[in-house]
C-alpha positions as CSV (number, residue, x, y, z in Angstrom):
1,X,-17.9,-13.8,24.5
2,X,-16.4,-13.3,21.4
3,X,-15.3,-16.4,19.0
4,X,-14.6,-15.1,15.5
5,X,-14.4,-11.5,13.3
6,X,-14.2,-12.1,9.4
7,X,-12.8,-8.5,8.3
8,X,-13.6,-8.5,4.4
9,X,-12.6,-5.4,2.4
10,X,-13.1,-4.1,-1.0
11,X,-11.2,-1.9,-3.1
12,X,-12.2,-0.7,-6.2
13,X,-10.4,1.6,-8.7
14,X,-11.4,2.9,-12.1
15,X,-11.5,0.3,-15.3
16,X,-12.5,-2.7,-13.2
17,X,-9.2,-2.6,-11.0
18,X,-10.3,-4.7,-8.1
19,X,-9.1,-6.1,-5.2
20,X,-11.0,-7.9,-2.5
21,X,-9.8,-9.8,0.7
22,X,-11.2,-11.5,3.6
23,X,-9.2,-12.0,7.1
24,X,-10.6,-14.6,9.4
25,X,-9.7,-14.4,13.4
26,X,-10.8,-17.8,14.8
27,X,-10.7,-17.4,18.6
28,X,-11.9,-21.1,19.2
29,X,-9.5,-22.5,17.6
30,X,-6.6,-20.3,17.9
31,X,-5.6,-18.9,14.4
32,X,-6.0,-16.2,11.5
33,X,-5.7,-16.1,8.1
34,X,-6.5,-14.5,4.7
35,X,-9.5,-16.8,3.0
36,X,-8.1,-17.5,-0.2
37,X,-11.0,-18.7,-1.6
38,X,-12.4,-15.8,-1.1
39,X,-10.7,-13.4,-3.8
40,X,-12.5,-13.2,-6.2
41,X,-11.1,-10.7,-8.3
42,X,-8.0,-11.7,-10.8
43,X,-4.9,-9.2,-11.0
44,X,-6.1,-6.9,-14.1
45,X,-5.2,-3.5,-15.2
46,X,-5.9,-1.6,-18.3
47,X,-3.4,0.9,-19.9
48,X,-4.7,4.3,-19.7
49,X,-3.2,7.7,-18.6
50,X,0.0,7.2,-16.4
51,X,-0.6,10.6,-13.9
52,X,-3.6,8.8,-13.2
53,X,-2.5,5.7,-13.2
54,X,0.0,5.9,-10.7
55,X,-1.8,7.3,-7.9
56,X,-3.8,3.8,-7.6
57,X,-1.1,1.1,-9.2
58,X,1.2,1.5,-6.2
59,X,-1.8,0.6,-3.6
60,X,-3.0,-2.2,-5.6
61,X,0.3,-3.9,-5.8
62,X,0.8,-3.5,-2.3
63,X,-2.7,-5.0,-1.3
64,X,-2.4,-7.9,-3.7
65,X,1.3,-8.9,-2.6
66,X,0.8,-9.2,0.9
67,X,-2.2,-11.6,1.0
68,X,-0.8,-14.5,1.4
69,X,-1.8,-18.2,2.8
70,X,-0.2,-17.4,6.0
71,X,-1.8,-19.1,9.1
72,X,-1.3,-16.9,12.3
73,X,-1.3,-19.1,15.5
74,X,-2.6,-17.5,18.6
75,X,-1.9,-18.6,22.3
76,X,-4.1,-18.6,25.1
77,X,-2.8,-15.5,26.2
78,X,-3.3,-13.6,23.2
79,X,-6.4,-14.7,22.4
80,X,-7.9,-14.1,25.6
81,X,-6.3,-10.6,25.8
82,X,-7.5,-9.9,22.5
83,X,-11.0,-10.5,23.4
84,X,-10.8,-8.4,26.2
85,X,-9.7,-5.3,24.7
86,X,-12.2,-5.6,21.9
87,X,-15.0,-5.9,24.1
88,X,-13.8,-2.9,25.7
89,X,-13.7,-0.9,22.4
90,X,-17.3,-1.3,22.3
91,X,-16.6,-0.8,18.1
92,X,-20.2,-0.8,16.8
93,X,-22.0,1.4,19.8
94,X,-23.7,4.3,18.5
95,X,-22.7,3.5,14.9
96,X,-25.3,3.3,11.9
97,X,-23.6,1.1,9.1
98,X,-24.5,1.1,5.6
99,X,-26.0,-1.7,3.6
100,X,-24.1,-4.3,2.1
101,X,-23.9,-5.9,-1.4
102,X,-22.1,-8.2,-3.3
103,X,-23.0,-6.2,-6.3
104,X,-23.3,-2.6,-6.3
105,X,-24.8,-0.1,-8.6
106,X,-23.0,2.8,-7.3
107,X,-20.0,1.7,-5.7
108,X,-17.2,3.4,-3.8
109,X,-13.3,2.9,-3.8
110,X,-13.4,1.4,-0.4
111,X,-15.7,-0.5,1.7
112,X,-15.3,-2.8,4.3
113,X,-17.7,-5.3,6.4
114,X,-17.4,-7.0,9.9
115,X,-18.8,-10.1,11.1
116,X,-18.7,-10.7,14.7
117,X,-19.7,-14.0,15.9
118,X,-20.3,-13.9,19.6
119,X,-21.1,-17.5,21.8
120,X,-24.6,-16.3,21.9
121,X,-25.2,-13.9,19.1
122,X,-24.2,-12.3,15.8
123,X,-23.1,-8.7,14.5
124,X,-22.4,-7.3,11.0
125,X,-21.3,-4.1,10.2
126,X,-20.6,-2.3,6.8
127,X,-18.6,0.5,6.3
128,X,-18.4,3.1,3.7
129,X,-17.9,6.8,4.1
130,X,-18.5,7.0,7.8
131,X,-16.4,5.0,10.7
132,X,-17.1,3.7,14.0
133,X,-15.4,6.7,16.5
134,X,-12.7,4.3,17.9
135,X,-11.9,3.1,14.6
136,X,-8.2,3.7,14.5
137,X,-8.0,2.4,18.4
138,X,-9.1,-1.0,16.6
139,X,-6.8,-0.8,13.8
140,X,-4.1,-0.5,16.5
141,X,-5.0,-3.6,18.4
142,X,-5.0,-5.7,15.0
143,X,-0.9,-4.4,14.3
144,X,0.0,-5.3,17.5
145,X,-2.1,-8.8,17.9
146,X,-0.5,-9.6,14.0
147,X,2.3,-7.3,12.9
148,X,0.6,-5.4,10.0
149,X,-2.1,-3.1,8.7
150,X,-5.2,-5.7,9.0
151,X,-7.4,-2.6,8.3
152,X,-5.4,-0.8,5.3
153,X,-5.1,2.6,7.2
154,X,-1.8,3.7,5.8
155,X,-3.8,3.4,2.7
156,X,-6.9,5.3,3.3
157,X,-4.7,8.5,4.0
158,X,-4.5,8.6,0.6
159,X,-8.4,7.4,-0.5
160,X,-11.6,9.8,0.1
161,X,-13.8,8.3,2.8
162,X,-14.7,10.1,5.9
163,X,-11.7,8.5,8.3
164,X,-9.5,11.3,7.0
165,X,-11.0,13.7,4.7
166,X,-14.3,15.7,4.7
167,X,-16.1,16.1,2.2
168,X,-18.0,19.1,1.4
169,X,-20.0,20.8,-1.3
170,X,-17.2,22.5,-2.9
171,X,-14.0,19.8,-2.2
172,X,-12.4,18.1,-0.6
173,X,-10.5,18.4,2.8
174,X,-8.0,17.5,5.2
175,X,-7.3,20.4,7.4
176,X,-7.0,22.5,4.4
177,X,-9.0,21.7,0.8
178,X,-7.3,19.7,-1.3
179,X,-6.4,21.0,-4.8
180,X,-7.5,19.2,-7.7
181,X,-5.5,18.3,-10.0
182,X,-6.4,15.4,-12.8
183,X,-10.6,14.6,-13.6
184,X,-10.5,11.6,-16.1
185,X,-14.5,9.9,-17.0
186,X,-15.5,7.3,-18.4
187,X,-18.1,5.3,-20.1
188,X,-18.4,2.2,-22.0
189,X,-21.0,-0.4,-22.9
190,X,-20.7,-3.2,-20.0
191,X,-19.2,-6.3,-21.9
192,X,-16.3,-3.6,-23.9
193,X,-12.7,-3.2,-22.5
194,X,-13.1,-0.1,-19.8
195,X,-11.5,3.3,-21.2
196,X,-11.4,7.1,-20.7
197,X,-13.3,9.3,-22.8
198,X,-11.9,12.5,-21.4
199,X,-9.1,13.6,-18.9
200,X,-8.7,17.0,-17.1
201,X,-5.5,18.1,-16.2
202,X,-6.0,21.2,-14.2
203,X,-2.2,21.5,-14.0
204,X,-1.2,21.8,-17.8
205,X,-5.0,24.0,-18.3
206,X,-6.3,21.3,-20.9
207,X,-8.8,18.6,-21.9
208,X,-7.7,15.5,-24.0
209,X,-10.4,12.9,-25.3
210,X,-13.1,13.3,-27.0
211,X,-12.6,16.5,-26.5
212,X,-9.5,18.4,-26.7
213,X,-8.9,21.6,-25.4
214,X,-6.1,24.4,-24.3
215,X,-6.4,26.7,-21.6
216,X,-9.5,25.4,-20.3
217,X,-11.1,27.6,-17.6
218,X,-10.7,25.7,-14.9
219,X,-12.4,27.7,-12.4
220,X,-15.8,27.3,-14.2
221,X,-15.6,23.9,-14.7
222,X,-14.8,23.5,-10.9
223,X,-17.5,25.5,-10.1
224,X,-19.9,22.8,-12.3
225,X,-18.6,19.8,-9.9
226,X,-19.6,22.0,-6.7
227,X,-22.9,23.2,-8.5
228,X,-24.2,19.7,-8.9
229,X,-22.3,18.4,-5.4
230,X,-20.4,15.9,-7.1
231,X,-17.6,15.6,-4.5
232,X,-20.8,14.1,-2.5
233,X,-21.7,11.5,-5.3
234,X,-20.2,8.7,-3.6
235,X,-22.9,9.5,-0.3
236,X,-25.9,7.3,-0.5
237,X,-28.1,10.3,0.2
238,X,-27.3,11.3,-3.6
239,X,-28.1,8.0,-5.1
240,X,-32.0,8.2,-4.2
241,X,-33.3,7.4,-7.8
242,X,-30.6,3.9,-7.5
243,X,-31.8,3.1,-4.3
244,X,-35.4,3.1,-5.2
245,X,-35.5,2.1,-9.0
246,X,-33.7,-0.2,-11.0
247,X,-33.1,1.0,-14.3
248,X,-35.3,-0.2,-16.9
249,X,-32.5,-1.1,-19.5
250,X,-30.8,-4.5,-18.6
251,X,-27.2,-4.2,-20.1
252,X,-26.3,-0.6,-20.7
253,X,-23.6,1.1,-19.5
254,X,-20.6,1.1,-17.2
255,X,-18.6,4.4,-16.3
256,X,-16.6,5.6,-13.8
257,X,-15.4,9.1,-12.2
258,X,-11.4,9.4,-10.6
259,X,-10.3,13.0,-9.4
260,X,-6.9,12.9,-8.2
261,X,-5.9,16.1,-5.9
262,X,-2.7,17.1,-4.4
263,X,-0.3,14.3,-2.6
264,X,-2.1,11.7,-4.9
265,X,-5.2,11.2,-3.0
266,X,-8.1,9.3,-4.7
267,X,-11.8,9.9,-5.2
268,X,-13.2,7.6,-7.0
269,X,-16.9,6.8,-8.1
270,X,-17.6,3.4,-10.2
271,X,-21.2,2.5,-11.7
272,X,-22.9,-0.2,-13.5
273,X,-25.7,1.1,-15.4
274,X,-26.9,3.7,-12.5
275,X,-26.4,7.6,-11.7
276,X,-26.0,9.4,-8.8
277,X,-29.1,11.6,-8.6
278,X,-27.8,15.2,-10.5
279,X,-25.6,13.3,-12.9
280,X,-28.5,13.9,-16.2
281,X,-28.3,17.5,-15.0
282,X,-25.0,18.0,-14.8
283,X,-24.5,16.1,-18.1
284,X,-27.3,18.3,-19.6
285,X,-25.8,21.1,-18.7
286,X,-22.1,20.6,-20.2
287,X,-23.8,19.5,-23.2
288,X,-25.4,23.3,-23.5
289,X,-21.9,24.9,-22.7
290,X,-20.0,22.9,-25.2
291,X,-22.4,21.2,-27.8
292,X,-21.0,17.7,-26.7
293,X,-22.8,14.8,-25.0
294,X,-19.3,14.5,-22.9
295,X,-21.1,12.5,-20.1
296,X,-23.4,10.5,-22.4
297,X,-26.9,11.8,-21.5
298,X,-28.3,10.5,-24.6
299,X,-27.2,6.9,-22.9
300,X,-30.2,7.4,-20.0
301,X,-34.0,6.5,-20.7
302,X,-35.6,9.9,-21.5
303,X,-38.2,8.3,-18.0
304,X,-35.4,7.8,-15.7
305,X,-34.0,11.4,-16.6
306,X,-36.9,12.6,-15.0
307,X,-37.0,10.5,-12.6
308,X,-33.1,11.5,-11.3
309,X,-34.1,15.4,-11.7
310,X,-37.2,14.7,-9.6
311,X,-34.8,13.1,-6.5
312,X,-31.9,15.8,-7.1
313,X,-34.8,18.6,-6.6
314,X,-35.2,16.8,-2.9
315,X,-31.7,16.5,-1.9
């Protein structure tokens, strides 16, 4: 039977806005909690554009202000119901989780592990992109068994993952695509400040930066993030190259990727000295159209650029 579920989710959000918590329900002894010990990521934010800004800053306060050292007491009665009804959810059957680290090269907005402790055995889960099917059936059991969003679902209605959205070669969608409205990059050596080196506003038709620019044409520059599947970056299946070869320089570079879309829904894409797989194409490519290095190509080993062409060719 079932004695304990540690819940531990990470959120993270361009220029190193972070937030990481861990909810313990002890069956045995009749309690839950957030481990406090366990967050180990300050409050921070760094200024930057404010119609980018906004669509995260609102989630992170939320997130950070309501973990709190709170110690839920459960009776008999709840406990035992509550095992009951999550041994009948069957969460994990069928369900291929991804791999976990504590430090990712590639790493999405949101992912979240479970640790099951049983009497007699141990499971651990990590979640990404995909969910278990009767994910939301679990997230229902948690509000009623403790009175709030234990699994941050009001909040992944407005974050890319695969509970709400799919995501396709050319977008994003839910029901309908989304329209994008704001791309902001950046890229900075990994002991500097974080900071943008260019933002997109699809809206207002321009580029401010590096590189500024009026009456963009945004169609061909959408057609370059479906080109070279980036929507799909944050998919393991595009980080190949990562996932098989560390890269050879040890500091270099952090950079990140946000695309904001209609009703302020997030896609975000943070690395640490790694590329998804058509990254050095897609950067050599804007470099031809524009004569500017505006993704940093020049940054990446002329080896490993061949290397990530070489894995892009086989996804």
């Amino acid at each position: 039977m079932i004695e304990r579920l540690e819940i531990t989710q990470r959120f993270n959000f361009k220029k190193s806005n972070k937030h990481y918590e861990c909810f313990i329900i002890d069956l045995v002894n009749g309690n839950a909690y957030f481990n406090i010990s366990e967050m180990i990521y300050p409050d921070q934010y760094f200024e930057g554009n404010l119609s980018t800004e906004d669509s995260f800053a609102l989630i992170l306060n939320d997130l950070k202000s309501r973990v709190t050292s709170r110690i839920f007491h459960l009776d008999e009665k709840s406990r035992e119901g509550f095992k009951n009804d999550f041994m009948e959810l069957d969460l994990f059957n069928d369900f291929e989780g991804e791999s976990f680290r504590y430090f990712e090269k590639l790493e999405n907005v949101y992912s979240c592990n479970v640790n099951v402790y049983y009497s007699d055995k141990y499971e651990e889960c990590c979640i990404k992109n995909d969910f278990p099917l009767r994910w939301l059936e679990f997230s229902d059991l948690l509000i009623r068994m403790f009175n709030f969003d234990v699994l941050n679902v009001g909040h992944l209605e407005n974050i890319v993952t695969g509970l709400f959205f799919d995501v396709r070669k050319d977008g994003i969608y839910r029901e309908d695509k989304l329209e994008l409205m704001v791309l902001e990059f950046g890229h900075y050596e990994s002991d500097t400040l974080p900071h943008s080196n260019f933002i997109i506003d699809f809206n207002a038709g321009n580029i401010s930066g590096y590189l500024e620019k009026e009456n963009i044409d945004s169609e061909l520059i959408l057609s370059l993030l479906s080109e070279y599947d980036v929507y799909q970056w944050i998919f393991k299946d595009y980080h190949k190259k990562s996932e098989k070869h560390d890269s050879v320089v040890l500091d270099g570079y952090d950079w990140y990727l946000e695309l904001i879309f209609e009703d302020s829904v997030i896609w975000n894409l943070s690395c640490h000295n790694e590329y998804p797989d058509s990254y050095p194409a897609l950067a050599s490519k804007i470099r031809e159209m524009t004569s500017f290095d505006l993704l940093e190509l020049e940054s990446i080993p002329e080896d490993e650029i061949e290397l990530f062409n070489n894995y892009a060719k086989k996804s």
